[in-house]
C-alpha positions, 0 to 999 in steps of 0.5 A: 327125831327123824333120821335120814340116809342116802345110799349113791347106787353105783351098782345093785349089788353089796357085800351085805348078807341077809344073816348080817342084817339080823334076818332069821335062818330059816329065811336065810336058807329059803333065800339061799335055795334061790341064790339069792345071798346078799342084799340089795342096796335097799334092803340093806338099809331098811332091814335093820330098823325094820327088824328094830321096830322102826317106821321105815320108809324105803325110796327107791325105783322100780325094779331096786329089790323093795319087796324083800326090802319090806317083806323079811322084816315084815314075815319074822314080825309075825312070826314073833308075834305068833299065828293068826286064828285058822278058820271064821274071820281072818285076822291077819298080823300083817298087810301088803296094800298096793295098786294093782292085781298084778302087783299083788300077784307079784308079790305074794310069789316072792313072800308066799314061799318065804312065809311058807318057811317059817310056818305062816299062811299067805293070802292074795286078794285082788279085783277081778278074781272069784271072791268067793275062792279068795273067801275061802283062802282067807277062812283057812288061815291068814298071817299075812294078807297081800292086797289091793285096796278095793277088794279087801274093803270088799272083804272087811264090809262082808265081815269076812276079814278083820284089819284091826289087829294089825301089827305090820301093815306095809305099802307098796308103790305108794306113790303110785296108788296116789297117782291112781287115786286110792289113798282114801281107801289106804286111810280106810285101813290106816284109821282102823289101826292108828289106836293099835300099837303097829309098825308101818313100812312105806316104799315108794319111788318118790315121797311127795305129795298126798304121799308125804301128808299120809306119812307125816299124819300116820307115820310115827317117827320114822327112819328114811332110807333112800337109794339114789343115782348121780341121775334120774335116770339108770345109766345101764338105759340106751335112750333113744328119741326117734321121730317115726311117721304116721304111715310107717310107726306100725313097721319102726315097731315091728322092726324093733321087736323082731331085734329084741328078745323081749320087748314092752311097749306102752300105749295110753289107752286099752283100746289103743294097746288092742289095736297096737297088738293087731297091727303087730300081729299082722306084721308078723309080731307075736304080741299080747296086751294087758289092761283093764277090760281083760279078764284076769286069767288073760292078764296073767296068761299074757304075763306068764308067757312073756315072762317064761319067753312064749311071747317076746313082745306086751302091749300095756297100759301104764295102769296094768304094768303098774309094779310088774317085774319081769327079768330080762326085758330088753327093750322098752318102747313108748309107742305113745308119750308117757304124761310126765317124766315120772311116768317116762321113769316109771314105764322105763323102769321095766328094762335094765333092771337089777344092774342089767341093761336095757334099751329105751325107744320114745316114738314121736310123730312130728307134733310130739317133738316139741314135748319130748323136748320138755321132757328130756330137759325134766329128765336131764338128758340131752339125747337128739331126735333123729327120723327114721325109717322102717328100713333103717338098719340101726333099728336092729341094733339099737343097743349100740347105735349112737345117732349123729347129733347134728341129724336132729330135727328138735 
């Protein structure tokens, strides 16, 4: 029988300590080193019946702690279950399939450490990077294997890594890689073990969909666990819905940003975010982009100086900032309409992240107002659309600016 709990996420921290939930010491005291002590309101649903065995999917946004959620019970399974071969074709224990590079990337610094403590070999493996290197790693020992879908299909038709012996395979941002196309290739894998005894974690922030029909075909009696707010949207979020003008949307931008500490700002296309980044540079901005035509060392360069504060302003598109998690982001500004109101949640998520607050800047030119409008009423906010200026001097301090409602032009 199908279980369900809710967990009203007032705020992100709890009294649960990981040792409580069943967590092995050695994981305890490589979390503690971190400061990291007590457990997240996700994790401290989904640990225990993940430890249990159980098929376990974990809903919760962006930015709630899902990838220790999935990741501890994950990394003391395998270890139960004893090391994987060193050397030939790896045949991990466990699997991590997500959308994109930077996610896998992401992910594999938190769980690599940890896996580390309990003896265990993790490997990433994504598009975009030397193969051949990736090959290698995974030859030298794989107990779990972080990846995205395209290239460890790659892998397992060269025969350089076997998913057959599974015994936990999680997904990460599943909603997500539905949105991006790539469940076909996750049920490439989930085909190969749906013989194998094995445990499926699933986290996601909505459950809807082609990813419902995945959980109700390969899922086996699973455990929900859902973490959710009075509103769809985080309330430590200031949201602002400004209508800029064509001539001067370059110069609002600037002005935010040079206000911000660290600011992301999303953009539809890559020829769009280039074209945002030398704008901004010849403002006085210094700004980076992330997408899909760079090279991966310059992803990870540009992700790396903005999350060390070398770079105070990104430039993405929502398929590369797909999962990121960087601390202390202030502000996020969609220069251009996010598609829906998931993704309006989703690009948002990025600030005001575990408990933090945040500021969250819609830019619309006059042919967007009627648009936002919809969306604000998908997202129940009600929040006015207020013209502005480069000049305005509430734009250096839009955390504490409340906008005049009868000043709107919706």
């Amino acid at each position: 029988m199908t279980e369900v709990s809710n967990w009203v996420a007032d705020s992100y921290a709890t009294d649960t300590t990981f040792a409580e939930l069943g967590v092995h010491p050695d994981l305890c005291a490589a979390l503690s080193t971190q400061g990291i002590t007590t457990a997240f309101p996700i994790q401290a649903l989904t640990i225990h019946d993940a430890l249990a065995g159980r098929d376990v999917c974990g809903k919760a946004k962006t930015g709630s702690g899902k990838t220790l959620g999935f990741g501890l019970p994950m990394l003391q399974r395998i270890a139960d279950s004893g090391i994987s071969p060193r050397g030939g074709v790896a045949t991990p224990k466990g699997l991590v399939l997500l959308p994109t590079r930077e996610l896998a990337v992401q992910v594999f610094d938190v769980l690599g450490p940890l896996a580390e403590s309990l003896g265990l070999r993790s490997v990433s493996v994504y598009g975009g990077a030397d193969i051949e290197k990736q090959i290698k790693q995974l030859k030298q020992g794989a107990d779990l294997v972080i990846a995205t879908p395209g290239r460890l299909i790659d892998l397992g038709d060269r025969g350089e890594i076997d998913v057959t012996q599974l015994d936990v395979l999680t997904l990460d941002e599943a909603d997500r890689m539905a949105d991006m196309g790539f469940m076909p290739q996750v049920e490439w894998v989930l085909r190969r073990i749906d013989a194998r005894p094995h445990q499926t974690l699933l986290f996601s922030a909505t459950l809807d969909g082609a990813v419902d029909r995945l959980v109700k075909r390969y899922l086996k009696d699973p455990v929900f666990h859902e973490v959710v707010s009075d509103t769809q949207t985080v309330s430590a979020m200031v949201h602002h819905f400004l209508n800029v003008h064509q001539m001067d949307r370059i110069k609002v931008t600037a002005a935010i940003c040079n206000a911000q500490e660290k600011t992301i700002i999303f953009v539809r296309t890559k020829r769009g975010a280039d074209k945002l980044v030398e704008q901004l540079n010849k403002e006085g901005v210094d700004a980076a982009a992330i997408h899909g035509d760079l090279r991966q060392s310059q992803r990870e360069k540009a992700l790396a100086d903005f999350g060390s504060d070398k770079l105070r302003v990104l430039v993405a598109t929502d398929v590369a900032a797909r999962g990121i998690h960087i601390d202390g982001v202030d502000c996020v500004i969609h220069f251009d309409p996010p598609e829906d109101h998931k993704a309006y949640l989703h690009r948002s998520g990025r600030t005001a992240r575990a408990g933090s607050t945040g500021v969250v800047v819609s830019l619309l030119l006059w042919n967007q107002i009627v648009e936002a409008g919809v969306l604000m009423k998908r997202l129940a906010l009600k929040k006015p659309v207020i013209e502005v200026f480069s000049n305005n001097r509430n734009l250096a301090n839009l955390a504490k600016w409340e906008p005049d409602p009868s000043a709107t032009v919706l």
